[in-house]
PASEBA-1860 file (N, C-alpha, C; in nm, 3 decimals):
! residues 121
1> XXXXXXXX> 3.254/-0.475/0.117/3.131/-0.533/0.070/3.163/-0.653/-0.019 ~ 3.093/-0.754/-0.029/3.129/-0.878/-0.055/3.005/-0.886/-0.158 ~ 3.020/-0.958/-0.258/2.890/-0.984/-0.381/2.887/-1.129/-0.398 ~ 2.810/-1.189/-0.348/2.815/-1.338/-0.412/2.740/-1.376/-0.520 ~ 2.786/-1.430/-0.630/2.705/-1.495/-0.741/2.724/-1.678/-0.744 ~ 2.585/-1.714/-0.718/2.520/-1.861/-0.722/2.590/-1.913/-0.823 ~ 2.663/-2.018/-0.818/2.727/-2.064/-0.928/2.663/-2.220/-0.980 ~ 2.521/-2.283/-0.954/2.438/-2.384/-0.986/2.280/-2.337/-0.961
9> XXXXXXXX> 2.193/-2.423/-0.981/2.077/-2.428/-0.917/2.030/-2.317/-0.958 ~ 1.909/-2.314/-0.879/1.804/-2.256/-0.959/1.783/-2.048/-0.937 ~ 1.920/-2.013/-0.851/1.948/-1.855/-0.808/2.039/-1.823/-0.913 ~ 2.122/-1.958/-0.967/2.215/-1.941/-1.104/2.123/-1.938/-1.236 ~ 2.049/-1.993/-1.211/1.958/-1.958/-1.336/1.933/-1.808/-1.396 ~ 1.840/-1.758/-1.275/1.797/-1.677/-1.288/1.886/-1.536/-1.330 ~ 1.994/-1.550/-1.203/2.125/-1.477/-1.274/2.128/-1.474/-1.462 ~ 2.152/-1.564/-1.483/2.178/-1.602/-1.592/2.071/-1.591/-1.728
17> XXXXXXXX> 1.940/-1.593/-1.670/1.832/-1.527/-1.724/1.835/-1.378/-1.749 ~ 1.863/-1.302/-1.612/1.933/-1.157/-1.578/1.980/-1.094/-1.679 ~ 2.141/-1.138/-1.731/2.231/-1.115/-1.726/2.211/-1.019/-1.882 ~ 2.121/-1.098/-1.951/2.145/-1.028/-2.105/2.023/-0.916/-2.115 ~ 1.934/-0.888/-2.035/1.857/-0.797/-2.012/1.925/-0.666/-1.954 ~ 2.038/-0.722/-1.864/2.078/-0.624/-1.794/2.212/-0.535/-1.885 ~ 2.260/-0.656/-1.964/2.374/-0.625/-2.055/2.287/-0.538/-2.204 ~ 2.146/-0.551/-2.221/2.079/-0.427/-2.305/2.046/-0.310/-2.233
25> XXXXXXXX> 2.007/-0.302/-2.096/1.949/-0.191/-2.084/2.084/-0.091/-2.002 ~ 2.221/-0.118/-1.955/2.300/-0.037/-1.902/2.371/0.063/-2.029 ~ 2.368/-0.004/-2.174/2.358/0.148/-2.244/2.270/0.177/-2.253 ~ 2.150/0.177/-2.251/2.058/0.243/-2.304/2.048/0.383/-2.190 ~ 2.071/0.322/-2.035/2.032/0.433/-1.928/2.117/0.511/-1.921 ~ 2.278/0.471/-1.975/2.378/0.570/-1.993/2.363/0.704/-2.095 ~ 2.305/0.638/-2.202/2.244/0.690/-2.326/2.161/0.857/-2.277 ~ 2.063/0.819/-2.121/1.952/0.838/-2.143/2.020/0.951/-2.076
33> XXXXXXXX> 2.085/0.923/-1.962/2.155/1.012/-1.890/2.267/1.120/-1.935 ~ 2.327/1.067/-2.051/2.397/1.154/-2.096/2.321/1.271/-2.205 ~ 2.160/1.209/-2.225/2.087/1.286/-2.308/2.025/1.433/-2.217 ~ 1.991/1.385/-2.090/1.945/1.501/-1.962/2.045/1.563/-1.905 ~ 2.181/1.477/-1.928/2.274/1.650/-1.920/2.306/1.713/-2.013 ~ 2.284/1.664/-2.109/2.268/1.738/-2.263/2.223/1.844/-2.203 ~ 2.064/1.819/-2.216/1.982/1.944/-2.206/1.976/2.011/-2.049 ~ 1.998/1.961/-1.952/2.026/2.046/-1.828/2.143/2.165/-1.855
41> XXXXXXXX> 2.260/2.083/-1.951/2.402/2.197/-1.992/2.283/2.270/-2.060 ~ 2.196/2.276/-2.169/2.141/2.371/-2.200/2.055/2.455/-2.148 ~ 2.001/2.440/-2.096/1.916/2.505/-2.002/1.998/2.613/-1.891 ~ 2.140/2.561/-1.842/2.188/2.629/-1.780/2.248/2.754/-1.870 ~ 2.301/2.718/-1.973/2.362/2.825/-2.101/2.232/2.926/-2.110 ~ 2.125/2.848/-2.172/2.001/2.982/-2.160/1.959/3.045/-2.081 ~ 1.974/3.000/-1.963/1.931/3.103/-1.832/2.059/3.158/-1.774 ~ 2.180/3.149/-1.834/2.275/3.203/-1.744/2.264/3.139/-1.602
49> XXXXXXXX> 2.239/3.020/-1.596/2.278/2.990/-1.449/2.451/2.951/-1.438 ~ 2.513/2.970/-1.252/2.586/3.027/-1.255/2.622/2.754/-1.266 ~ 2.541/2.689/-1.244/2.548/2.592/-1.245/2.449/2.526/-1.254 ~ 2.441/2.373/-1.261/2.384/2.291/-1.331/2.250/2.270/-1.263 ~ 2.119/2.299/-1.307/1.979/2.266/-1.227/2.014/2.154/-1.169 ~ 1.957/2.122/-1.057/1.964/2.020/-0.969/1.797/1.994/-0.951 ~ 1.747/2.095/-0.920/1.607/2.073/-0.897/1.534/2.216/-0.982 ~ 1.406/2.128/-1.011/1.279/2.208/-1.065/1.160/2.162/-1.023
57> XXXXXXXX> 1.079/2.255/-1.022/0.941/2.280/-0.970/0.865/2.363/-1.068 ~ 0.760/2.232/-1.109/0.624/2.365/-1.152/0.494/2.372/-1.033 ~ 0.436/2.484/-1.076/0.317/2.516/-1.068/0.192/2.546/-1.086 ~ 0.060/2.462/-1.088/-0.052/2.511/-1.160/-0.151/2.582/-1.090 ~ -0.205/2.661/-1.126/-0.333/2.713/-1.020/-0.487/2.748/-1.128 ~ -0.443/2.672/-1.280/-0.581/2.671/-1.357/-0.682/2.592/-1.302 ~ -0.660/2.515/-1.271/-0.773/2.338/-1.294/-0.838/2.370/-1.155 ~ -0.780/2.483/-1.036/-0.852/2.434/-0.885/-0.951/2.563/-0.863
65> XXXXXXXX> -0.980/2.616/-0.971/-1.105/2.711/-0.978/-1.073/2.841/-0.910 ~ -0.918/2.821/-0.871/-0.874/2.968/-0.824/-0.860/3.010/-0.680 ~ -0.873/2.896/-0.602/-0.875/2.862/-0.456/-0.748/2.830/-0.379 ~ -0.691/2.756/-0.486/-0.533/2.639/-0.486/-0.493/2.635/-0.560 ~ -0.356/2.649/-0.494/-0.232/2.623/-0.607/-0.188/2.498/-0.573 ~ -0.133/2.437/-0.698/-0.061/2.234/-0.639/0.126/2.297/-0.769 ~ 0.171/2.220/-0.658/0.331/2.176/-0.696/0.328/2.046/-0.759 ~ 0.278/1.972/-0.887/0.252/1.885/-0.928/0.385/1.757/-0.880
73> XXXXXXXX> 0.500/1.846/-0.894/0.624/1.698/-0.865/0.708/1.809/-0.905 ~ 0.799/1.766/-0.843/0.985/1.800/-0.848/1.040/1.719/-0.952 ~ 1.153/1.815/-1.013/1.216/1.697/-1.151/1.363/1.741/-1.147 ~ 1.417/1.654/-1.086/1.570/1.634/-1.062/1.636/1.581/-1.182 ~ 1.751/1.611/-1.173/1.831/1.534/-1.291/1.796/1.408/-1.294 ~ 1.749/1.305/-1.205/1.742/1.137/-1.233/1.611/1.169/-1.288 ~ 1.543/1.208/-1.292/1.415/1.227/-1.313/1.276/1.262/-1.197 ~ 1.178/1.274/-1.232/1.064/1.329/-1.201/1.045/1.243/-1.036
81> XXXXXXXX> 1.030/1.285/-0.938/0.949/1.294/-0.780/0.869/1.216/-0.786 ~ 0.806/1.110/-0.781/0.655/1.088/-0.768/0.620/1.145/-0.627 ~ 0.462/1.159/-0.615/0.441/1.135/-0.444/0.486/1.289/-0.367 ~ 0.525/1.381/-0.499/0.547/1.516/-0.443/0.494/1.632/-0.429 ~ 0.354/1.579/-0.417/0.239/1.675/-0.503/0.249/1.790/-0.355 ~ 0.200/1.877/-0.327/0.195/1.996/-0.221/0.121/2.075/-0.266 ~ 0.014/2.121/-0.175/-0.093/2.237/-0.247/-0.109/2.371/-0.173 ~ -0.121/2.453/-0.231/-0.113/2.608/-0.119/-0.253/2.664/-0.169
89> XXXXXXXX> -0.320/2.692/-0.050/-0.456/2.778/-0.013/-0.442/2.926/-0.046 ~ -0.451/2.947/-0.155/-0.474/3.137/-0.168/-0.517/3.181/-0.036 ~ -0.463/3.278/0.016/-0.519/3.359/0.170/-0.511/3.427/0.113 ~ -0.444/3.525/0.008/-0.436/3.739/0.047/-0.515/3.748/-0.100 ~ -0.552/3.688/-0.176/-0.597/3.714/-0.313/-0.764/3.713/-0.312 ~ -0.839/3.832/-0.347/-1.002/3.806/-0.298/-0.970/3.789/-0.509 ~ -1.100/3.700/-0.545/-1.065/3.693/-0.660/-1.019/3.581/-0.745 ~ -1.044/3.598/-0.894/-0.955/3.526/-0.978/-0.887/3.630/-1.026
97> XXXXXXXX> -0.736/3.638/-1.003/-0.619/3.688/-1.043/-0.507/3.591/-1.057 ~ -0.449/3.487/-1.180/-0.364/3.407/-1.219/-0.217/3.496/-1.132 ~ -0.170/3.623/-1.161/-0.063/3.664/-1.160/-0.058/3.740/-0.997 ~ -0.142/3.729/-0.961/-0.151/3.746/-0.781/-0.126/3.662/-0.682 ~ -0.181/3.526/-0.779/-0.213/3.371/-0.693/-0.099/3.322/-0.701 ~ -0.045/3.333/-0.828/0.132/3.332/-0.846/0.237/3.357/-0.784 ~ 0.199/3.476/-0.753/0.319/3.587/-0.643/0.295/3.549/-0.510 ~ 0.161/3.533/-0.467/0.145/3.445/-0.332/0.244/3.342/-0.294
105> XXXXXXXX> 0.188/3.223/-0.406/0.281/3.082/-0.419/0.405/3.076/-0.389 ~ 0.470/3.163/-0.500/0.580/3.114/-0.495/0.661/3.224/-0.407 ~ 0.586/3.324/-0.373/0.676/3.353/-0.235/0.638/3.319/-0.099 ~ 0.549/3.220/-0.083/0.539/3.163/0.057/0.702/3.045/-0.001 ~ 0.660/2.977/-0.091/0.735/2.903/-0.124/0.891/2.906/-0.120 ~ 0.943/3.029/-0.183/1.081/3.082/-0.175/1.104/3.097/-0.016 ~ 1.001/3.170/0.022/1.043/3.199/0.164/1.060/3.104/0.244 ~ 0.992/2.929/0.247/1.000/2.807/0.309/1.105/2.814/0.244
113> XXXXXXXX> 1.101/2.809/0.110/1.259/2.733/0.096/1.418/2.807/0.132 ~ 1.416/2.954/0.178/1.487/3.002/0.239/1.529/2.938/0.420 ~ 1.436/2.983/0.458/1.450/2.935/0.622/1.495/2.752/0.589 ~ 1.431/2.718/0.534/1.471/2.544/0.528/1.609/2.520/0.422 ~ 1.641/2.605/0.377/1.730/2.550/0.291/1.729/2.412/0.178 ~ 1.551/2.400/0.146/1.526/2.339/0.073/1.452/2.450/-0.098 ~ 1.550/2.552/-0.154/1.504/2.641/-0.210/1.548/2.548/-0.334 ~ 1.489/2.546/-0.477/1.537/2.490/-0.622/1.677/2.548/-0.673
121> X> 1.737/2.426/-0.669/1.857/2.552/-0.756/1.910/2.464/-0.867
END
């Protein structure tokens, strides 16, 4: 792979405009990154995991009147999913039961993420 940098004119400028924006913000993202494995190492210490979260998932089923559950976004070590929203239709729950609608969810969920090998770990 080959990198060329403009050495006049007006693509050298801009470089050069670049350059001290880019020379503040590469500590800062190092900073930021070494702050989320901070707390991922912690998180793994408190839960006894056997290694480092890679992925997380929440779940809400207050706000949809008890009908639907939504997977708001996935939050990976780089940070948060946009655009990952997924919603599951209560079928076996007649009712408002929080801790039924729950057990539904997240075992259709576990169970996709078994067969797919897309499970949180």
């Amino acid at each position: 792979m080959e990198i060329l940098l403009p050495q006049r004119g007006e693509k050298a400028r801009l470089v050069e405009m670049a350059m001290p924006q880019r020379r503040e913000r590469l500590p800062r993202r190092s900073r930021h990154e070494q702050d989320r494995t901070r707390t991922l190492q912690r998180l793994q210490a408190s839960l006894g995991l056997r290694r480092l979260p890679q992925r997380m998932e929440c779940y809400d089923i207050s706000d949809l009147g008890g009908t639907e559950a939504s997977l708001p976004g996935h939050i990976r070590p780089r940070g948060a999913q946009q655009g990952a929203l997924r919603r599951y239709r209560i079928k076996t729950v007649e009712g408002i039961d929080d801790y039924a609608m729950m057990h539904e969810v997240l075992s259709r969920r576990l169970r996709r993420g078994v067969e797919e090998q897309t499970s949180p770990t």
